[in-house]
C-alpha positions as CSV (number, residue, x, y, z in Angstrom):
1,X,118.1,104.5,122.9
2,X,117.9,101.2,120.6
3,X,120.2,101.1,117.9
4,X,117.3,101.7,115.3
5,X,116.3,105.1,116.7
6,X,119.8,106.1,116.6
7,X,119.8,104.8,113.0
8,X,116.4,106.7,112.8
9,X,117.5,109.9,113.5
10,X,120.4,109.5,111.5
11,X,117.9,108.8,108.5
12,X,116.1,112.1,109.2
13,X,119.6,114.0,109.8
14,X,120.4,112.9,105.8
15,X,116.6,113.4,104.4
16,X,117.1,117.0,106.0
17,X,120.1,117.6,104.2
18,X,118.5,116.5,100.5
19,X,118.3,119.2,98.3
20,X,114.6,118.1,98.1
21,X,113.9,118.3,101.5
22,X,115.5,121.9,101.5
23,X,113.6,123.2,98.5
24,X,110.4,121.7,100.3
25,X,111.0,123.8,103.4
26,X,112.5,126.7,101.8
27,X,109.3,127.6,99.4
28,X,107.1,126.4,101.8
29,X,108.7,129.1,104.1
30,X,107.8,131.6,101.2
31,X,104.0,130.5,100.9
32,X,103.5,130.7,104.8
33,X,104.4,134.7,104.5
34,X,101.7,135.5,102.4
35,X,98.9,133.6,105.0
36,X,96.3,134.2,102.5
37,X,97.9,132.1,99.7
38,X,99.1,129.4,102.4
39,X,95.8,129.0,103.7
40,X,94.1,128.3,99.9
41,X,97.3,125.9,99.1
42,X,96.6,124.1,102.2
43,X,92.5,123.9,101.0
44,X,93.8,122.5,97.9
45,X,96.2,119.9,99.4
46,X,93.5,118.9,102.0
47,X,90.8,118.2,99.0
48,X,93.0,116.9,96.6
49,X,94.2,114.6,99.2
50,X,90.0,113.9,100.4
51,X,89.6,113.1,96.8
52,X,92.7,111.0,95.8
53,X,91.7,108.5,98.5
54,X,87.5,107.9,97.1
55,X,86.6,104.9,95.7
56,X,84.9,107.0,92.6
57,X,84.4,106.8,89.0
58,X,84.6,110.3,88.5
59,X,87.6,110.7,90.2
60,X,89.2,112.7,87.0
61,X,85.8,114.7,87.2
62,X,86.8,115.7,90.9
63,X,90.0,116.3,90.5
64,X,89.3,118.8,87.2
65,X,86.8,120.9,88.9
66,X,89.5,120.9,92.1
67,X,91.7,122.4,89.8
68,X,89.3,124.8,87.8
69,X,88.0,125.7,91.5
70,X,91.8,126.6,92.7
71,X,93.0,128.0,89.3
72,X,94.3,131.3,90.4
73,X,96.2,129.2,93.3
74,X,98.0,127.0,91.5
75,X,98.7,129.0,88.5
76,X,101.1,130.8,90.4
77,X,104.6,130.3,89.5
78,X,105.6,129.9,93.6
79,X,102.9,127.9,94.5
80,X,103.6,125.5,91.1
81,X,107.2,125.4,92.4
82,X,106.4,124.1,95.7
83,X,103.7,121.7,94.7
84,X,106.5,120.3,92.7
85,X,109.5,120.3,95.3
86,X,106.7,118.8,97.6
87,X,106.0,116.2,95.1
88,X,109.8,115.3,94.8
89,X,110.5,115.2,98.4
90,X,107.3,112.5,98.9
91,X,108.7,110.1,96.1
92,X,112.1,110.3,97.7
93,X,110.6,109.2,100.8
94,X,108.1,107.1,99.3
95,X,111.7,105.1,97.6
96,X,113.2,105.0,100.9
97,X,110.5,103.1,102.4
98,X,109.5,100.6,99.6
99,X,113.1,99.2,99.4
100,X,112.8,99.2,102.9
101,X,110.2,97.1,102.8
102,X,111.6,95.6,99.9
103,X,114.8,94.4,101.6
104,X,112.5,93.0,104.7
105,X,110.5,90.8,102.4
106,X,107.5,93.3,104.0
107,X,104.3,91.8,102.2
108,X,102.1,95.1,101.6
């Protein structure tokens, strides 16, 4: 093993212990027993995703009628909860790798 995967898994080992990380997992543990309510999260993610990345200029239009189509979904006080620890876990990640590539002169 090269000395970066070592350093690799190490990286995971710490991200796993963030209290982000663990309030990720642990709601989206809650969520997956009720597979109803997963399964329209997961619709939401997946088309909220679909329309984050169009080129459009109604891209706030989209994104409204995602959320007035998924209303009863995301109202929900667990499913608000994880959308946020999910939210905090990506920037943390999302920090980790810009002064990554911040450190490494990485042009992006």
């Amino acid at each position: 093993m090269t000395d970066l995967s070592s350093l690799s898994k190490h990286v995971v080992d710490i991200f796993k212990a963030t209290v982000e990380y663990n309030d990720y997992i642990t709601l989206l543990e809650k969520i997956k027993q009720s597979g109803d309510l997963y399964e329209r999260v997961r619709e939401f993610r997946r088309k909220s995703f679909l329309i984050q990345q169009e080129d459009s200029d109604d891209l706030l239009d989209l994104l409204d009628a995602l959320t007035n189509e998924y209303d009863d979904v995301i109202n929900q006080e667990l499913v608000n909860e994880f959308i946020e620890a999910e939210a905090a876990f990506c920037r943390l990640v999302q920090d980790f790798n810009a002064n990554v590539t911040e450190e490494l002169e990485f042009d992006i």
